[in-house]
C-alpha positions as semicolon CSV with decimal commas, in nm:
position;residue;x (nm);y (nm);z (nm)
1;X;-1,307;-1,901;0,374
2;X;-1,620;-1,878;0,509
3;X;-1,949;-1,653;0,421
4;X;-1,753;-1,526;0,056
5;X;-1,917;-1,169;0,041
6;X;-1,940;-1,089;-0,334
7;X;-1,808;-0,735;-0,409
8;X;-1,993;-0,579;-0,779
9;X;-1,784;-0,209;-0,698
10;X;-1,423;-0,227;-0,641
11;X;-1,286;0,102;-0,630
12;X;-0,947;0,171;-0,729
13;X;-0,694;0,422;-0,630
14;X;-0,349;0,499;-0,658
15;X;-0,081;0,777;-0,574
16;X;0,028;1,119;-0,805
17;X;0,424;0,927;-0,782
18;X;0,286;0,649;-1,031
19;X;0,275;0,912;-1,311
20;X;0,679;1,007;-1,279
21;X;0,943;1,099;-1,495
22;X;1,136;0,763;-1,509
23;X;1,464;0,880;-1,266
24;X;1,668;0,588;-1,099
25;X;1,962;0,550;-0,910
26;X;2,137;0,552;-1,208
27;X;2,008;0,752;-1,455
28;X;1,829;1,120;-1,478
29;X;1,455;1,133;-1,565
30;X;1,352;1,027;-1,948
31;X;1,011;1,203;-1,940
32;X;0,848;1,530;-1,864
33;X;0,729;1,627;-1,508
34;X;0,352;1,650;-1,531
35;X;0,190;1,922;-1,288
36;X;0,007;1,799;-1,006
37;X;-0,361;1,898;-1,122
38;X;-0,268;1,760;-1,484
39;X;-0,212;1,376;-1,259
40;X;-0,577;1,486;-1,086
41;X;-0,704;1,479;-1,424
42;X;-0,633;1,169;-1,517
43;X;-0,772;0,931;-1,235
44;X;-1,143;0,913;-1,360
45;X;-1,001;0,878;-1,762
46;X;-0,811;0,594;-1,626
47;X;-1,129;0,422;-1,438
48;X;-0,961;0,518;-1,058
49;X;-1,191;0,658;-0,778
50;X;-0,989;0,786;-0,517
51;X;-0,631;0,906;-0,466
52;X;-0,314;0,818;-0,178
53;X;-0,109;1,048;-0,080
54;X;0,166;1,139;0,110
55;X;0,136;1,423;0,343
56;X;0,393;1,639;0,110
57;X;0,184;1,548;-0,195
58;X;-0,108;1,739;-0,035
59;X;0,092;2,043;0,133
60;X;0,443;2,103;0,223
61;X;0,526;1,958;0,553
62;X;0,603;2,151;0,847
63;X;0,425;2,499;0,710
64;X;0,260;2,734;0,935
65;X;-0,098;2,567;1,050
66;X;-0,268;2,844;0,912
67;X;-0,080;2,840;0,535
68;X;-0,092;2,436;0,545
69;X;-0,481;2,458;0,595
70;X;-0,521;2,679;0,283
71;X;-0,319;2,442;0,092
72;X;-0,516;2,148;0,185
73;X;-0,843;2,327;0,132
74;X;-0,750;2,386;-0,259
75;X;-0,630;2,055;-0,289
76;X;-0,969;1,915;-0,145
77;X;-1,170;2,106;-0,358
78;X;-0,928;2,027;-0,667
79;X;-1,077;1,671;-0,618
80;X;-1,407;1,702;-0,554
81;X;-1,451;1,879;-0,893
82;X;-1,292;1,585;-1,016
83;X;-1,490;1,358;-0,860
84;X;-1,250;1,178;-0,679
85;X;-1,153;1,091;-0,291
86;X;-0,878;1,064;-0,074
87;X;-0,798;0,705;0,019
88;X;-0,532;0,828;0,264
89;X;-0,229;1,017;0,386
90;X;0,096;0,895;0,501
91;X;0,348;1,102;0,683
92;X;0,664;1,107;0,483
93;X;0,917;1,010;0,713
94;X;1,264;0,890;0,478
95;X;1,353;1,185;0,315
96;X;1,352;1,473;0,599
97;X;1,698;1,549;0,736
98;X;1,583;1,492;1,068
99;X;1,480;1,098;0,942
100;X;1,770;0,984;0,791
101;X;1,881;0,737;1,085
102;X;1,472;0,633;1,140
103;X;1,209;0,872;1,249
104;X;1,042;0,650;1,571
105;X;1,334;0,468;1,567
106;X;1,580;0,740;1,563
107;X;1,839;0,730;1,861
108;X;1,775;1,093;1,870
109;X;1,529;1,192;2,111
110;X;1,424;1,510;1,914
111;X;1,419;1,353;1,599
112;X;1,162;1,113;1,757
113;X;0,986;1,418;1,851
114;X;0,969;1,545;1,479
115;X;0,851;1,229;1,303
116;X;0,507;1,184;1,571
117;X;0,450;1,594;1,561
118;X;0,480;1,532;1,158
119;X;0,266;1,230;1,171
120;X;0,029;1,443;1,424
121;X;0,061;1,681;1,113
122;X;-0,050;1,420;0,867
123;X;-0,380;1,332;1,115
124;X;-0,489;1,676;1,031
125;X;-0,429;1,682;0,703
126;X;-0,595;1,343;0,697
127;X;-0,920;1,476;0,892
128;X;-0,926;1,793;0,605
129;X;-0,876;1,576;0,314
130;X;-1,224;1,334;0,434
131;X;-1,011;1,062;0,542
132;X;-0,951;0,852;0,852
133;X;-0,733;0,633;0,767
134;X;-0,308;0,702;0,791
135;X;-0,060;0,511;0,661
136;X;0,268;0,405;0,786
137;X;0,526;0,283;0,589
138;X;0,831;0,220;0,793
139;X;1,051;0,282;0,571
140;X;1,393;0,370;0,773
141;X;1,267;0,170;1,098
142;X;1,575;-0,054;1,051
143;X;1,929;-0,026;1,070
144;X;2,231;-0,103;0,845
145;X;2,443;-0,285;1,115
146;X;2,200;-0,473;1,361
147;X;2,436;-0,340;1,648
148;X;2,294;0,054;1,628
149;X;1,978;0,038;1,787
150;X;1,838;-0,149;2,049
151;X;1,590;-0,404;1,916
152;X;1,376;-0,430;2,142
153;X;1,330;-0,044;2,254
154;X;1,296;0,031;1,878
155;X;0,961;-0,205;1,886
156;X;0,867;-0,010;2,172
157;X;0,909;0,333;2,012
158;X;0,708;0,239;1,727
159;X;0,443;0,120;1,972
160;X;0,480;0,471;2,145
161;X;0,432;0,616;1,813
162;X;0,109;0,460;1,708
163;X;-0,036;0,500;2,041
164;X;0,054;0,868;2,019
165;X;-0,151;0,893;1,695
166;X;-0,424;0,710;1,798
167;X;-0,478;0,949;2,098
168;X;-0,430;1,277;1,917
169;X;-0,759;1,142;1,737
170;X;-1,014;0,880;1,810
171;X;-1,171;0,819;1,489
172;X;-0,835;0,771;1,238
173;X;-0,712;0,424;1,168
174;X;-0,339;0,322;1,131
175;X;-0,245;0,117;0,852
176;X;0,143;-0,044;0,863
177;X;0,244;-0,093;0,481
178;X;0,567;-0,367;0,552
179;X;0,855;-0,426;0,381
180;X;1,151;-0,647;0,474
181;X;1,399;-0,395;0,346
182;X;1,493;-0,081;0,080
183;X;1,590;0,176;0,194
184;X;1,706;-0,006;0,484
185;X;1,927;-0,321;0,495
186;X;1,708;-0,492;0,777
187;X;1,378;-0,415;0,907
188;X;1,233;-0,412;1,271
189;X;0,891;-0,526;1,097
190;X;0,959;-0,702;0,797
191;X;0,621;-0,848;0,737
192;X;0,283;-0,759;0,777
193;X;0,264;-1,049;0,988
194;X;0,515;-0,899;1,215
195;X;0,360;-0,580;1,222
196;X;0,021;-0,749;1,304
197;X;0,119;-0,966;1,604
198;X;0,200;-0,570;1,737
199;X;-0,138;-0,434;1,693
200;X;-0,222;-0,586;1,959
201;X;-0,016;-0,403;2,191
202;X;-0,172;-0,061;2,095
203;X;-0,396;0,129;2,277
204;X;-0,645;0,044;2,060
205;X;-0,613;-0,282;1,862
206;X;-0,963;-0,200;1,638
207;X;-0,791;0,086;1,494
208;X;-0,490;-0,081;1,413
209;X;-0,435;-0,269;1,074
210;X;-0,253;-0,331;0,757
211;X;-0,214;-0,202;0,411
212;X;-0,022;-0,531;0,188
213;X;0,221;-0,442;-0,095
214;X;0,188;-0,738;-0,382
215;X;0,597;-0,645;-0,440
216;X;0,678;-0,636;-0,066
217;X;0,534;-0,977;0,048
218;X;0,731;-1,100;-0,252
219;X;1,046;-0,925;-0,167
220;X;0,997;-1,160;0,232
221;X;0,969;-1,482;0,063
222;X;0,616;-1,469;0,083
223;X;0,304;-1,534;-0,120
224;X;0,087;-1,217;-0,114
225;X;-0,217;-1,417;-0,116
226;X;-0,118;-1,565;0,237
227;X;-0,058;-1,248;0,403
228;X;-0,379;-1,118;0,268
229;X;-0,574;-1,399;0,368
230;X;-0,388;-1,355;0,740
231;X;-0,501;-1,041;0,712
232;X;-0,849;-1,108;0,639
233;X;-0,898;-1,317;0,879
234;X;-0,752;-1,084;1,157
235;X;-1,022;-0,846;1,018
236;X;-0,727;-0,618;0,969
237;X;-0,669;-0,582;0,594
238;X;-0,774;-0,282;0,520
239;X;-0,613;-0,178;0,178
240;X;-0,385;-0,336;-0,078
241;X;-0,116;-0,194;-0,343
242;X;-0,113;-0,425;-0,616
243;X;0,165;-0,482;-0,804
244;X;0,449;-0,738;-0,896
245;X;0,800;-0,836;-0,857
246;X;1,015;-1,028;-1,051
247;X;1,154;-1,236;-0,792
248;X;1,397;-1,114;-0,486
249;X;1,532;-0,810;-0,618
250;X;1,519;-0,436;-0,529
251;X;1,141;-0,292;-0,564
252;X;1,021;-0,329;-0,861
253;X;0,609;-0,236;-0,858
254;X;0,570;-0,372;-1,221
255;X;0,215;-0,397;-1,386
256;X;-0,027;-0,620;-1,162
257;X;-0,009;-0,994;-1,313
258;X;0,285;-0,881;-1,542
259;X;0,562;-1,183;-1,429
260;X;0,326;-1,443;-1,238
261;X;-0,058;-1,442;-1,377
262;X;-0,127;-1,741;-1,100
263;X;0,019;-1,552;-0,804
264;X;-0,207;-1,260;-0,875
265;X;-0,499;-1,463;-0,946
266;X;-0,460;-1,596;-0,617
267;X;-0,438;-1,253;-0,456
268;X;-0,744;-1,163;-0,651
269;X;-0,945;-1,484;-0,540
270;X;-0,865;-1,496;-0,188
271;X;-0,979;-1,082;-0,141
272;X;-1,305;-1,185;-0,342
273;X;-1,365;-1,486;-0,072
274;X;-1,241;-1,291;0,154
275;X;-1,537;-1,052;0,147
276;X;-1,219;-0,782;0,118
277;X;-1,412;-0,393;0,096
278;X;-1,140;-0,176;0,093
279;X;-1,000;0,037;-0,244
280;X;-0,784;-0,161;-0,523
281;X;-0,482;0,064;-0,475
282;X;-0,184;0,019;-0,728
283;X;0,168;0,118;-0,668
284;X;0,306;0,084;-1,027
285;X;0,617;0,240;-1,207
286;X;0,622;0,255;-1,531
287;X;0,939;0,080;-1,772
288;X;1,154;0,368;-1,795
289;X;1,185;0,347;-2,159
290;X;0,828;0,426;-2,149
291;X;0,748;0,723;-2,390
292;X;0,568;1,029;-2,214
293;X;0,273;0,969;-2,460
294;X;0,205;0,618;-2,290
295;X;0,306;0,687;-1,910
296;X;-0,026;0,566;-1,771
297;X;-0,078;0,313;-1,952
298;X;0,093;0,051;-1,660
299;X;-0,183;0,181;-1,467
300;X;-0,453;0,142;-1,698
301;X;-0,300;-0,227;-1,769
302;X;-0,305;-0,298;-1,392
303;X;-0,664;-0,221;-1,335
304;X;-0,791;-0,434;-1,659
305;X;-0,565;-0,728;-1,531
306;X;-0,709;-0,696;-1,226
307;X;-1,076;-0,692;-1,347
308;X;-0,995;-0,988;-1,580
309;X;-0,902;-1,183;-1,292
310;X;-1,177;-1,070;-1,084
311;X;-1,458;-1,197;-1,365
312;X;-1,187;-1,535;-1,315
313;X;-1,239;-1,582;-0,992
314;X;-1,618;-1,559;-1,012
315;X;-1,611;-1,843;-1,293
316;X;-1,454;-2,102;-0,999
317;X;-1,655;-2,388;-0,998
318;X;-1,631;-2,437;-0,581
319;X;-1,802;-2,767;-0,565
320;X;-1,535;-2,901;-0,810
321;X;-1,221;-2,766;-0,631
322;X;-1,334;-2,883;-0,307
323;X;-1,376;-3,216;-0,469
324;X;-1,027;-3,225;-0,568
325;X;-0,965;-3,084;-0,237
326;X;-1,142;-3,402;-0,057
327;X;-1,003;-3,645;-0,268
328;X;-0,623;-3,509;-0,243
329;X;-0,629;-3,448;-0,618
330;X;-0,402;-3,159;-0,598
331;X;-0,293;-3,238;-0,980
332;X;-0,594;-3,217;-1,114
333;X;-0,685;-2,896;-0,883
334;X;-0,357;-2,716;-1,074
335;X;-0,490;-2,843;-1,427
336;X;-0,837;-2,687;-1,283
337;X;-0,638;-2,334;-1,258
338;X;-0,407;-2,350;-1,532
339;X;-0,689;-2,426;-1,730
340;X;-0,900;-2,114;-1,595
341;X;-0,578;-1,888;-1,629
342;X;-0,501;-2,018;-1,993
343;X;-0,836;-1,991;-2,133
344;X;-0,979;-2,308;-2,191
C-alpha cells in the first residue's frame, strides 16, 4: 500500500464480557462473577486504554431518561479516575424479547420501532460516555429458513435504520461489526464487504464504516487481512477485534495468534501499512478451564502477541520482498516470512 504511516501508540481496548465466568451452552459458569468496577480496574494493569461497551454494560436499557443519565454519569466518572476511555457503545439488540426474530429486520413493525428508539438510546449514551462512534453488530439480522423475511426489504430496513441514527445526530459514526452467522443460521450481511458496498446507500456515506472481527472473517472463508486491507482502502476501517478461530466452527475468540501466527502477522502488517489509527480492540474468551486466578491472562497474552508482531512487521526488509515480488519468487517470499515468524 501506498504512503505506510508508521503508528509508535496503538491503543488497545476491549469489553467488561472478556473477563466472564466461563458459562456455555453446555455447562454452568466455572469461575466467580467479578463486579463491574473490579473489570474497570484492571484495564490499565493489563496495558489497555479504553473500554467497548454495550449499551446495557453502561446502564440498563430502556430506564427513565432521567435515571439512565445518572447511571451513565457514575459510570463516566468511574473511568476517568481510572484513566481510561470509551471506545464505543453498541445497542444490544439479540437478547430483548422484543428482538428475538431481528430488531431492523423484525417483521414486526413495533419491534422495528424498539430496536432504532434503543439504538437512538445508545447515541445518547454514546454522546455522555465521550464517544461518537456506535457499533452495530447484526446479530439476529438473518433468518433460520430463508423463506421468512423478504430479502430485499430486510436490506432496506437496515438502511432505514442507519439513516435513522445518523439523523438523530450529526457527529456519531456507525460501525457494522459482520458475521456470516451465530446466532443466526444465515445472515443478510455476512461480510464486511457486504456491509460496505451498503454504506454507500446511507445518508451519509463518511459516517458510515466498519469494525472487523479476526474470528468472523474466518468464520466467511475469509482472510482477515483482506477484509482489513478492503477496508483500508475504502477509508472505512475504523476499529478491529482481534482474535482467532480455529477453523469453521462456532465463535471461538481465542488468544490473538494462538492457532495461525502467519494469519495474524498478516493482519498486523497490512494495519501497520495501512496507516490503520484506530484502537487494538480484543474480543477474547478465556479456556474455560481457566482458573479465576489467571482469567485475564488471554488478554494480557493477546496484547503481547500483538506487540511482538507489530516490532515483526517493522523488521520487513521491503526492498527484498518486492524483489521476490518482481521476480515471481513467491517461494522464496514464504521462506522470507517463515523465517521472520520462526526467529531466524
Amino acid at each position: 500500500m501506498a504512503d505506510r504511516k508508521k503508528i509508535d501508540n496503538y491503543r488497545f481496548t476491549f469489553g467488561p464480557w472478556n473477563i466472564s465466568t466461563g458459562a456455555d451452552p453446555f455447562g454452568p459458569p466455572v469461575r466467580k462473577e467479578v463486579v463491574f468496577a473490579s473489570k474497570i480496574k484492571e484495564y490499565k494493569k493489563l496495558g489497555f486504554d479504553g473500554v467497548q461497551f454495550h449499551d446495557d454494560d453502561v446502564v440498563e436499557a430502556d430506564l427513565a431518561p432521567a435515571v439512565s443519565e445518572r447511571g451513565v454519569a457514575k459510570v463516566r466518572k468511574m473511568l476517568q479516575g481510572e484513566g481510561l476511555f470509551c471506545e464505543f457503545i453498541a445497542p444490544r439488540l439479540w437478547e430483548h424479547p422484543k428482538t428475538i426474530d431481528g430488531a431492523f429486520t423484525s417483521n414486526d413493525p413495533g419491534e422495528r420501532k424498539y430496536a432504532i428508539e434503543r439504538s437512538k438510546r445508545a447515541v445518547d449514551i454514546a454522546n455522555a460516555m465521550g464517544t461518537r462512534n456506535i457499533v452495530l453488530w447484526l446479530a439476529r439480522e438473518g433468518t433460520y429458513i430463508r423463506e421468512a423475511k423478504d430479502p430485499v426489504t430486510a436490506v432496506s430496513r437496515i438502511v432505514d435504520a442507519i439513516n435513522a441514527l445518523l439523523e438523530y445526530d450529526p457527529n456519531i459514526r456507525i460501525l457494522g461489526e459482520m458475521k456470516p452467522n451465530e446466532p443466526m443460521d444465515q445472515a443478510y450481511l455476512p461480510t464486511p464487504g457486504h456491509f460496505m458496498g451498503l454504506t454507500y446507500r446511507t445518508a451519509d456515506p463518511s459516517r458510515v464504516g466498519v469494525l472487523i472481527e479476526s474470528a468472523h472473517s474466518i468464520l466467511a472463508g475469509l482472510d482477515p487481512s483482506d477484509d482489513m486491507a478492503y477496508a483500508l482502502w475504502h477509508g472505512k476501517l475504523w476499529s478491529v477485534h482481534l482474535n482467532d478461530q480455529n477453523a469453521l466452527k462456532y465463535d471461538q475468540d481465542k488468544t490473538f495468534g494462538a492457532v495461525d501466527m502467519r494469519r495474524a502477522f498478516n493482519q498486523v502488517w497490512v494495519l501497520e501499512r495501512g496507516g490503520y489509527d484506530g484502537c487494538i480492540g480484543l474480543d477474547v474468551k478465556a479456556m474455560r478451564t481457566t482458573k479465576q486466578a489467571d482469567q485475564t491472562k488471554h488478554l494480557a497474552n493477546s496484547r503481547a502477541v500483538f506487540l511482538r508482531l507489530v516490532e515483526l512487521a517493522r523488521e520487513v526488509n521491503e526492498e527484498k520482498v518486492e524483489g521476490f515480488r518482481a521476480r515471481r519468487d513467491y517461494e522464496s517470499l514464504e521462506m522470507y516470512v517463515l523465517d521472520l515468524l520462526t526467529g531466524k
